[in-house]
VMD Tcl script that draws the C-alpha trace (Angstrom):
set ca {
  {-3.02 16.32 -24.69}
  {0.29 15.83 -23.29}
  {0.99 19.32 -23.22}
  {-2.26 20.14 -21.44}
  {-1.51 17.88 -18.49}
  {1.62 19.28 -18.07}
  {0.16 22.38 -17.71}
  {-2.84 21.48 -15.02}
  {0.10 19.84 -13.16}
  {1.92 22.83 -13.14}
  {-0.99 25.32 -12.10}
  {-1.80 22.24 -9.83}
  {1.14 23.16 -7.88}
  {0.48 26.04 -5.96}
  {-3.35 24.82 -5.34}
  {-1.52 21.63 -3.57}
  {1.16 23.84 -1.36}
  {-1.93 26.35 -0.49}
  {-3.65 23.10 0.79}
  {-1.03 21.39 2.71}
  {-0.29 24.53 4.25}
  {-4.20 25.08 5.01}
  {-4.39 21.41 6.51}
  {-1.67 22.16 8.68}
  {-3.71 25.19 10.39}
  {-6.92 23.95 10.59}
  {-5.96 20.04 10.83}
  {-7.51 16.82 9.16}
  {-10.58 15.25 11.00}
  {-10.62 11.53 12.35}
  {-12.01 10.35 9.15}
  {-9.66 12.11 6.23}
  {-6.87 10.60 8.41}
  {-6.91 6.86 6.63}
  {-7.06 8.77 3.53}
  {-3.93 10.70 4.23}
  {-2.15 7.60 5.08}
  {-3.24 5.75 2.09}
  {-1.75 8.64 0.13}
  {1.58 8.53 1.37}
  {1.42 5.15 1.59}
  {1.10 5.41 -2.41}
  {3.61 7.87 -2.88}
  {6.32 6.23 -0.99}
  {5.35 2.86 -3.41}
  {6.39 5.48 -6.25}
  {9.72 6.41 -4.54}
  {10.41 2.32 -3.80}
  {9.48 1.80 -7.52}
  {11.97 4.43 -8.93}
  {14.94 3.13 -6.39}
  {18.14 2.07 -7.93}
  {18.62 -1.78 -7.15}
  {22.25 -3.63 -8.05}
  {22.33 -5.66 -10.56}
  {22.02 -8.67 -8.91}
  {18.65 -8.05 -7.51}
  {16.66 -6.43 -10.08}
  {17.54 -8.57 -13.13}
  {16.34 -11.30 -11.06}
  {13.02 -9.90 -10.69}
  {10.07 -11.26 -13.68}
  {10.20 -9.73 -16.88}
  {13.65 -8.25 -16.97}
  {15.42 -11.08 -19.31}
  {15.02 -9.37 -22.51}
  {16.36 -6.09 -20.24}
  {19.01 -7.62 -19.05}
  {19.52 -9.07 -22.29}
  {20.16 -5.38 -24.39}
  {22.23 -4.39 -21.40}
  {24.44 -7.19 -21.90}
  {24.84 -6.51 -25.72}
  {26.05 -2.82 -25.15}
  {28.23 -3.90 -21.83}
  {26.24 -2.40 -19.42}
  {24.93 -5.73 -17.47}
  {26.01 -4.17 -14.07}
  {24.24 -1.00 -14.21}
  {22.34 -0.51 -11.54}
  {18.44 -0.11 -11.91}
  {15.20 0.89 -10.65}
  {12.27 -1.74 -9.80}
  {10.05 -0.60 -12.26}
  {10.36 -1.31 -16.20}
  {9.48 2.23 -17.35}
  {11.08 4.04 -14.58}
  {9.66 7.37 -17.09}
  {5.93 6.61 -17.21}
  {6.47 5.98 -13.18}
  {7.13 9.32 -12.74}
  {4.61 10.63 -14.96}
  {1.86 8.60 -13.02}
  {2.77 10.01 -9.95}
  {2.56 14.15 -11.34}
  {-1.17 12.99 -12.76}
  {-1.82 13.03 -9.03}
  {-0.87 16.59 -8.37}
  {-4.33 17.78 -9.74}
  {-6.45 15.60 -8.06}
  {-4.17 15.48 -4.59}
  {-4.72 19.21 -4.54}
  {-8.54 18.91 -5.11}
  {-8.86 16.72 -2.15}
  {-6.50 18.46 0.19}
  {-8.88 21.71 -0.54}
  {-12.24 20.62 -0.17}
  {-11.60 18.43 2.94}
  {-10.44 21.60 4.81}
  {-13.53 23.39 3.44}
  {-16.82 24.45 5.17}
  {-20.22 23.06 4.26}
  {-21.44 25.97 2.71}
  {-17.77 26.79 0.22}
  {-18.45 22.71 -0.32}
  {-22.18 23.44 -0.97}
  {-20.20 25.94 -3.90}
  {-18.01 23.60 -5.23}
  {-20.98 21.31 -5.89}
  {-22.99 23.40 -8.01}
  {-19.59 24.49 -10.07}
  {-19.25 20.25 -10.91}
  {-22.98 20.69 -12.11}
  {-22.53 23.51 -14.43}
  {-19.40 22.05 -15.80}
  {-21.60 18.89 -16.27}
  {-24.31 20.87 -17.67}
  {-22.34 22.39 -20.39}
  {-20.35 19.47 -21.09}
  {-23.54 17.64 -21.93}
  {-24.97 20.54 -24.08}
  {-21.73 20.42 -25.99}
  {-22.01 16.67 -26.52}
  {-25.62 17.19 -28.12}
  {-24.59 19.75 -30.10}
  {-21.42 17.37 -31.40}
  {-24.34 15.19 -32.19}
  {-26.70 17.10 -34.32}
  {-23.91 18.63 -36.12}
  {-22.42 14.82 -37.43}
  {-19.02 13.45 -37.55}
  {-17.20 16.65 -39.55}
  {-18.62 18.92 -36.30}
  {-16.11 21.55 -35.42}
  {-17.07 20.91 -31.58}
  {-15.10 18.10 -31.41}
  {-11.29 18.63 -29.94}
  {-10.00 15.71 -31.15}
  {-8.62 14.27 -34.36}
  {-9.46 10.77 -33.65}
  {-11.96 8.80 -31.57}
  {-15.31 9.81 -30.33}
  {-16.59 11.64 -33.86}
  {-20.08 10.75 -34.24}
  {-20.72 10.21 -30.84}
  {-21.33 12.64 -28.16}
  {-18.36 13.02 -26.63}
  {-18.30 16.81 -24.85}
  {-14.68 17.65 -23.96}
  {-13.32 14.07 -23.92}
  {-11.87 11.90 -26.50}
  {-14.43 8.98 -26.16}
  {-18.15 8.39 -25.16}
  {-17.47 5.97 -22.04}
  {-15.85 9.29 -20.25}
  {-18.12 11.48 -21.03}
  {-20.62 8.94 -19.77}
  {-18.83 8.61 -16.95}
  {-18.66 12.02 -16.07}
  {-23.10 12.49 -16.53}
  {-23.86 9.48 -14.79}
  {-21.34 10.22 -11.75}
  {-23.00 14.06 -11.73}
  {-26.44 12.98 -11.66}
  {-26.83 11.75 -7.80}
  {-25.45 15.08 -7.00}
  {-28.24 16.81 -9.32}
  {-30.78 14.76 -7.30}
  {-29.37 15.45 -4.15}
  {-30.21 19.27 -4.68}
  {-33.94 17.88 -5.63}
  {-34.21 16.25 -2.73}
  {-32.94 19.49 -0.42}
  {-34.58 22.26 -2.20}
  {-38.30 20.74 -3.10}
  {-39.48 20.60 0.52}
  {-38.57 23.62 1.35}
  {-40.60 25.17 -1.60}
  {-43.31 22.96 -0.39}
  {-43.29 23.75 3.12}
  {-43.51 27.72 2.26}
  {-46.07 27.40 -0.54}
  {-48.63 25.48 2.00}
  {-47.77 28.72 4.24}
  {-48.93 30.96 1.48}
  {-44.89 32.08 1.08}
  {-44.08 31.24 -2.13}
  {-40.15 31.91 -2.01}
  {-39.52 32.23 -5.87}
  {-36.08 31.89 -5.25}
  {-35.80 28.87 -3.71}
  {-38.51 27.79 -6.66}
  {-35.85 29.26 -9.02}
  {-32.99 27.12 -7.44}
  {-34.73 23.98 -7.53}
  {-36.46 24.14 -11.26}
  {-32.77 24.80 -12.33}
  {-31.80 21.64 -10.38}
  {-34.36 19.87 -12.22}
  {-33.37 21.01 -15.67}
  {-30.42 20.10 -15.08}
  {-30.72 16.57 -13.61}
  {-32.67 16.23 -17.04}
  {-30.02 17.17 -19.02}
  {-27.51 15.16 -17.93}
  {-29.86 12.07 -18.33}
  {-30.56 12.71 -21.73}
  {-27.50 13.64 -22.84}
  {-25.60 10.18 -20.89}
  {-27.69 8.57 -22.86}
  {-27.01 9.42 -25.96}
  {-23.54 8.87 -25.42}
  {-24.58 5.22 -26.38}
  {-22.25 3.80 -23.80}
  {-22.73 0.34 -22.94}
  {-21.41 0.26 -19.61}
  {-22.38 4.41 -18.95}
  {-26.11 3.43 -19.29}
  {-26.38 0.71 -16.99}
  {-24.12 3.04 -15.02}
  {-26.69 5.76 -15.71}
  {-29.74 3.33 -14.88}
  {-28.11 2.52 -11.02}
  {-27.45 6.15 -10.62}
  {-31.19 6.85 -11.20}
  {-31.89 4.73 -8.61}
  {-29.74 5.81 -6.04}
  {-30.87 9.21 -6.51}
  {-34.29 8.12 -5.86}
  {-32.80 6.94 -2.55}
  {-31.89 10.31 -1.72}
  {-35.26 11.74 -1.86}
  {-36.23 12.72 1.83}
  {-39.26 9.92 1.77}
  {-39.02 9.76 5.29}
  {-36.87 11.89 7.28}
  {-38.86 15.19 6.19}
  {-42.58 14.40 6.02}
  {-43.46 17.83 5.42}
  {-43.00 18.09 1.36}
  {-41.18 14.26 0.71}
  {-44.06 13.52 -1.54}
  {-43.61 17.05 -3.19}
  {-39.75 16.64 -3.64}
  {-39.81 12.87 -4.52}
  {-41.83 13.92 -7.71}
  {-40.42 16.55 -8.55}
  {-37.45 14.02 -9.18}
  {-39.65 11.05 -10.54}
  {-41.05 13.21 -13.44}
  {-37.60 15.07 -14.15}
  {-36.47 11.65 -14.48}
  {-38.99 9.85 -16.44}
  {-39.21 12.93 -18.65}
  {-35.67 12.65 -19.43}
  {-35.83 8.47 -19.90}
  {-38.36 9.09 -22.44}
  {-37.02 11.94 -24.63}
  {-33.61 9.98 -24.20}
  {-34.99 7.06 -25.53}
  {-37.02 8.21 -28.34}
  {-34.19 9.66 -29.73}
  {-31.43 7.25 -29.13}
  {-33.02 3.89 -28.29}
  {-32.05 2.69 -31.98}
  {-28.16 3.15 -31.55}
  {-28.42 2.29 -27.75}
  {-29.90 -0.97 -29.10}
  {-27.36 -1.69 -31.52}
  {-24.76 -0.79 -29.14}
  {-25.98 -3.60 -26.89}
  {-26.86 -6.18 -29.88}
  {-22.55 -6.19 -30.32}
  {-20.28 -8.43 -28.53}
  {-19.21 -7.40 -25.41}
  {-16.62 -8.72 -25.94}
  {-15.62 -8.41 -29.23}
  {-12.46 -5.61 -28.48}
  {-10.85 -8.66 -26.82}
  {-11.36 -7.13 -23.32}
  {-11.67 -11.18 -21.95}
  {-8.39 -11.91 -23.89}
  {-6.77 -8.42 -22.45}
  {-8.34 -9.18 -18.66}
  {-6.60 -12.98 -18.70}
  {-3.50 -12.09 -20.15}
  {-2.75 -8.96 -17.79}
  {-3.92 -11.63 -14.57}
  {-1.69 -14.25 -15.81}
  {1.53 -11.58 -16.13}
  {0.00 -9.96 -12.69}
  {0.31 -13.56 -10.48}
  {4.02 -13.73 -12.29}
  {5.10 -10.19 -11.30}
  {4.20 -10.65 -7.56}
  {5.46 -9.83 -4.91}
  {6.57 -5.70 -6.07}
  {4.62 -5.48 -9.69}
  {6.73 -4.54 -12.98}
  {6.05 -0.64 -11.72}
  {3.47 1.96 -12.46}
  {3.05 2.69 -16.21}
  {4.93 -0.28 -17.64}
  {1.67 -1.96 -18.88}
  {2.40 -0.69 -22.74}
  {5.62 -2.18 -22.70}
  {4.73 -5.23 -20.84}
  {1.86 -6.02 -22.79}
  {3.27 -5.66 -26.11}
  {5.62 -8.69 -25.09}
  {3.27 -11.43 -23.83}
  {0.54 -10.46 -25.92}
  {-0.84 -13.72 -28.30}
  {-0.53 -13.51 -31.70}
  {-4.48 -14.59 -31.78}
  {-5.36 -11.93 -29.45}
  {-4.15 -9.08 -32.17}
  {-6.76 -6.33 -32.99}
  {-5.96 -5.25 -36.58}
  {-6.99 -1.80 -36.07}
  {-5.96 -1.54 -31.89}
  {-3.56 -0.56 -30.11}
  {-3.67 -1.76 -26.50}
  {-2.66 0.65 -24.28}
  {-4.89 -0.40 -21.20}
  {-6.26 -3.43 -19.82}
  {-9.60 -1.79 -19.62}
  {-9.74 -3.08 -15.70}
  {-7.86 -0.75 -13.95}
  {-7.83 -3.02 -10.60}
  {-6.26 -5.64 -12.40}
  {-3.92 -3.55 -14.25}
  {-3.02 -1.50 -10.81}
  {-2.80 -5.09 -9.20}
  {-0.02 -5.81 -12.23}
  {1.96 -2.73 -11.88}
  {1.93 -2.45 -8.19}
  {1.69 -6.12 -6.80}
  {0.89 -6.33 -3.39}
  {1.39 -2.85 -2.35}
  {-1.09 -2.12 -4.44}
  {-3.95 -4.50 -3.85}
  {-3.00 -3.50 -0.18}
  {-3.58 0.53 -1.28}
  {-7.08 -0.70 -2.79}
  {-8.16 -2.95 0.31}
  {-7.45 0.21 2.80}
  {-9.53 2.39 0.07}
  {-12.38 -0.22 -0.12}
  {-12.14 -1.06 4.13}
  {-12.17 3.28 4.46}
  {-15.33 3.86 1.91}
  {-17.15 1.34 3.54}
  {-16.09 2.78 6.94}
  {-17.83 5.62 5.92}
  {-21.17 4.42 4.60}
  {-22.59 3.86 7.78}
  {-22.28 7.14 9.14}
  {-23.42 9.24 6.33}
  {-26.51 7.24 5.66}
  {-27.29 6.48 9.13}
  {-26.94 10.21 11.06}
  {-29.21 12.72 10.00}
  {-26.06 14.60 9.18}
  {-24.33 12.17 7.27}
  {-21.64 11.46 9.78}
  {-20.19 14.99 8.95}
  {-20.49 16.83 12.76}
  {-17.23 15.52 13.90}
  {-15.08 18.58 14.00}
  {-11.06 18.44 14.61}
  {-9.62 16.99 18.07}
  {-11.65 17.50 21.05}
  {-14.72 18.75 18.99}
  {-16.37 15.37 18.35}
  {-19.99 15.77 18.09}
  {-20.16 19.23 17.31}
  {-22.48 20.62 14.35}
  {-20.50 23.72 12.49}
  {-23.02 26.22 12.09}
  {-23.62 25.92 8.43}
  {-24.06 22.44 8.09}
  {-27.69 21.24 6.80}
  {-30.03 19.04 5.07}
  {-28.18 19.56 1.70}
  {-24.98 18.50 3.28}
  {-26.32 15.10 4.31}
  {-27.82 14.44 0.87}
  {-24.84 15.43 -1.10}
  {-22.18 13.51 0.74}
  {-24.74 10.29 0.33}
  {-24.61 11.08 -3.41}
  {-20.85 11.06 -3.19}
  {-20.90 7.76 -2.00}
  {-23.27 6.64 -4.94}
  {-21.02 8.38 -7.52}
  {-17.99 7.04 -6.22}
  {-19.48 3.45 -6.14}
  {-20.25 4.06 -9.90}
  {-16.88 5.37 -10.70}
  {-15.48 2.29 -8.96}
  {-17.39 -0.37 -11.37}
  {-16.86 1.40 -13.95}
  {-13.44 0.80 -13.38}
  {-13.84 -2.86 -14.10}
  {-14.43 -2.79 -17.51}
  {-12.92 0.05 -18.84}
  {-10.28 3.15 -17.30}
  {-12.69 6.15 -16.52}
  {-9.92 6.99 -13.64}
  {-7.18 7.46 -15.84}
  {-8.54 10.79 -17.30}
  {-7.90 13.59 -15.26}
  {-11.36 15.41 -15.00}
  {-12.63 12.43 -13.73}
  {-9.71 11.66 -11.32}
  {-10.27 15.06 -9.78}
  {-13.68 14.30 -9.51}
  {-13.05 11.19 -7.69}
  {-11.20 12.83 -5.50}
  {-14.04 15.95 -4.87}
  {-16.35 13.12 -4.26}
  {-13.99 11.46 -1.54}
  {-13.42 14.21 0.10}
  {-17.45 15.40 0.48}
  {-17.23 12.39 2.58}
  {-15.28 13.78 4.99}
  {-16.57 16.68 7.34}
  {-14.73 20.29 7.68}
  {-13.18 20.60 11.00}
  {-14.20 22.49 13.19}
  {-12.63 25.88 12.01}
  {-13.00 25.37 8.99}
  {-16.89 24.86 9.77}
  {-17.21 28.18 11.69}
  {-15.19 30.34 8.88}
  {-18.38 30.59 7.04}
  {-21.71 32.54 7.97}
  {-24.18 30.92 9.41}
  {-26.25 32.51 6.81}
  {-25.99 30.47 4.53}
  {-27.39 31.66 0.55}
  {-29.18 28.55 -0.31}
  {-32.64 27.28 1.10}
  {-31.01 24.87 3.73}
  {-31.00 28.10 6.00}
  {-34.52 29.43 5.54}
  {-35.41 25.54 6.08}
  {-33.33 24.79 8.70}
  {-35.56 27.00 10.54}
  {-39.22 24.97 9.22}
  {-40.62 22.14 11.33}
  {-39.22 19.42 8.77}
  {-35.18 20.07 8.61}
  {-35.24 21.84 12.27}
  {-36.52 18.17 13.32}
  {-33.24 16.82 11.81}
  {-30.99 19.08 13.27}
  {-32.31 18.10 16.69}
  {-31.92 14.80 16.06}
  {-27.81 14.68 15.31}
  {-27.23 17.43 18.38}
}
mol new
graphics top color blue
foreach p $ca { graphics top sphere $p radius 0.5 }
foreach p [lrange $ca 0 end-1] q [lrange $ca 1 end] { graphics top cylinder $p $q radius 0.2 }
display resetview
């Protein structure tokens, strides 16, 4: 696994210097900006973290007495030292960011159509993903599908190593799978009650539909605790994103269309799985000691304040203030399975601070894309505020409000468990940030205006043409 990383960071490389250099033609809009800061805001906390300190300074700092300690033993007491206790794993967490970094950098520089793309790449990776997972399952524990030696056999797992990521990754997929519902029904409806029957755009939008059902079915049987209430939230919001209102021509047409995809996939779910889902949620909770974990790493966070014990050092940390009651027989904590508390630990302030500007820049953003018919998106680079690139559309709206739905999931999921740590679902975090951010301006007009999916043929019907009016 190690060695794979290190590999993705390395191919990761070039993807992040084609990006920066990219950004610096075509420039960030008004609303990536806060992002940008955020991340340099983070990677100068890295740079702080790995700083030598004197002596005098760092061994005063909480936690360092059995440090200073072995130093003292081998006569190296007034060595000089960096802020963080595993100044090793520091610098590993900050070339996990590479991947994901470069994701964002990409897409936010990216039209609406190449974004559009992108989309429906996350949806066939989530697509086969599940299939494999299903396959893992009918096959049993000994299954050759399954990548790794230990954790996840049995359960339906895909590519990862355990069934709350894979989970994760369905659920998080599944507004996006809606989103296409919602953009590609009416337009089939509007041209069928015209006598047009477009087959392709019928085509496009069954394929939507099969696979919004897969990825339902197959989240559930991951039996995750936390990925089907997950799953259950995300059906909801992707109801939400169903054009009830805003195109009256074909709502009722593309609403169902996602009601029964969904309903059929609750049921066949269900009747396979609703034994184990059951005795998934007849066990403690919190039997793993997660409550145990949670207090302990809150207790050592509100000691390491102001600066954290540094980025990585949980392992080590928690090995030395864990309770002899609180031992697992057969665990090995390596997480606090709440990565805001465990960030909040190994940054301190700086890092709540980094999650506050996050939190105060998604909800920034909310308002916008679910209040303008085009998702707060048509605002261009410097002096182009208010202008529409060409090949935005209805999709566009729709799948940057089902960004904000996956990346709300995401974000609770965080809470009681470490989906973010992975670094498929990292990158997808970041994809889903930046779909919340419009192209500017050049970016917009470097693709055709004639666009391959339905949103252009639409665009020109009475119900999308009515939205496009209204954000000009």
């Amino acid at each position: 696994m190690y060695l794979t990383n290190a590999l993705l960071q390395l191919l990761a490389l070039p993807g992040l210097v084609a990006a920066l250099w990219r950004l610096s033609v075509v420039g960030p809009t008004p609303a990536a900006r806060p992002v940008l800061y955020l991340i340099a805001a983070a990677v100068v906390l890295v740079m702080l973290q790995l700083a030598p300190l004197p002596p005098g300074l760092w061994s005063a700092l909480p936690f360092r007495d059995r440090a200073v300690a072995a130093l003292s033993a081998i006569g190296e007491a007034k060595k000089w030292a960096p802020l963080s206790l595993t100044p090793e794993a520091t610098l590993a967490g900050l070339a996990t960011l590479i991947a994901p970094l470069a994701l964002f950098l990409s897409v936010i520089s990216l039209s609406f159509r190449e974004r559009r793309m992108l989309t429906l790449i996350a949806l066939a990776f989530g697509f086969i993903n599940a299939f494999l997972g299903l396959l893992q399952l009918s096959q049993g524990p000994e299954s050759a599908l399954y990548f790794y030696k230990y954790g996840g056999r049995g359960d339906s797992v895909g590519l990862f190593a355990n069934r709350n990521h894979e989970a994760a990754l369905l659920y998080s997929l599944t507004p996006l799978a809606a989103a296409w519902i919602g953009g590609l029904a009416p337009a089939v409806s509007i041209r069928s009650r015209r006598g047009k029957l477009d087959t392709t755009a019928l085509i496009k939008l069954l394929t939507a539909g099969v696979t919004a059902f897969v990825l339902v079915v197959a989240a559930l049987m991951t039996r995750s605790r936390a990925g089907v209430i997950l799953l259950m939230l995300a059906l909801v919001g992707g109801l939400s994103l169903q054009p009830w209102r805003q195109l009256r021509t074909g709502s009722s047409r593309a609403g169902g269309v996602y009601m029964i995809v969904a309903i059929l996939a609750m049921m066949l779910g269900l009747q396979y799985g609703i034994y184990k889902i059951a005795m998934r949620f007849e066990e403690d909770p919190f039997g793993d000691a997660r409550i145990a974990i949670g207090q302990a790493t809150a207790k050592a966070a509100v000691q390491a304040l102001p600066f954290g014990t540094g980025l990585g050092s949980f392992v080590r940390l928690y090995a030395s203030i864990e309770r002899p009651g609180d031992l697992l027989p057969d665990r090995f904590i390596n997480l606090a399975h709440n990565d805001p508390l465990q960030f909040a630990l190994e940054a301190g302030l700086p890092g709540i601070a980094l999650i506050l500007g996050f939190l105060l820049w998604f909800i920034s953003r909310l308002r916008p894309i679910w209040q303008s018919s085009k998702a707060g998106l048509d605002e261009g680079g410097p002096g182009a505020r208010g202008a529409v690139p060409p090949d935005a559309s209805v999709i566009d709206t729709l799948i940057a409000r089902a960004a904000t739905i996956s990346l709300a999931l995401l974000a609770l999921h965080s809470f009681v468990d470490y989906p973010l740590r992975t670094t498929a679902l990292m990158g997808l975090f970041a994809f889903y940030c930046a779909l919340l951010v419009g192209p500017p301006e050049a970016a917009g007009h470097l693709s055709s205006t004639n666009s391959p999916t339905h949103a252009s043929g639409a665009r020109r019907e009475r119900g999308p043409s009515h939205m496009s009016k209204q954000a000009r």
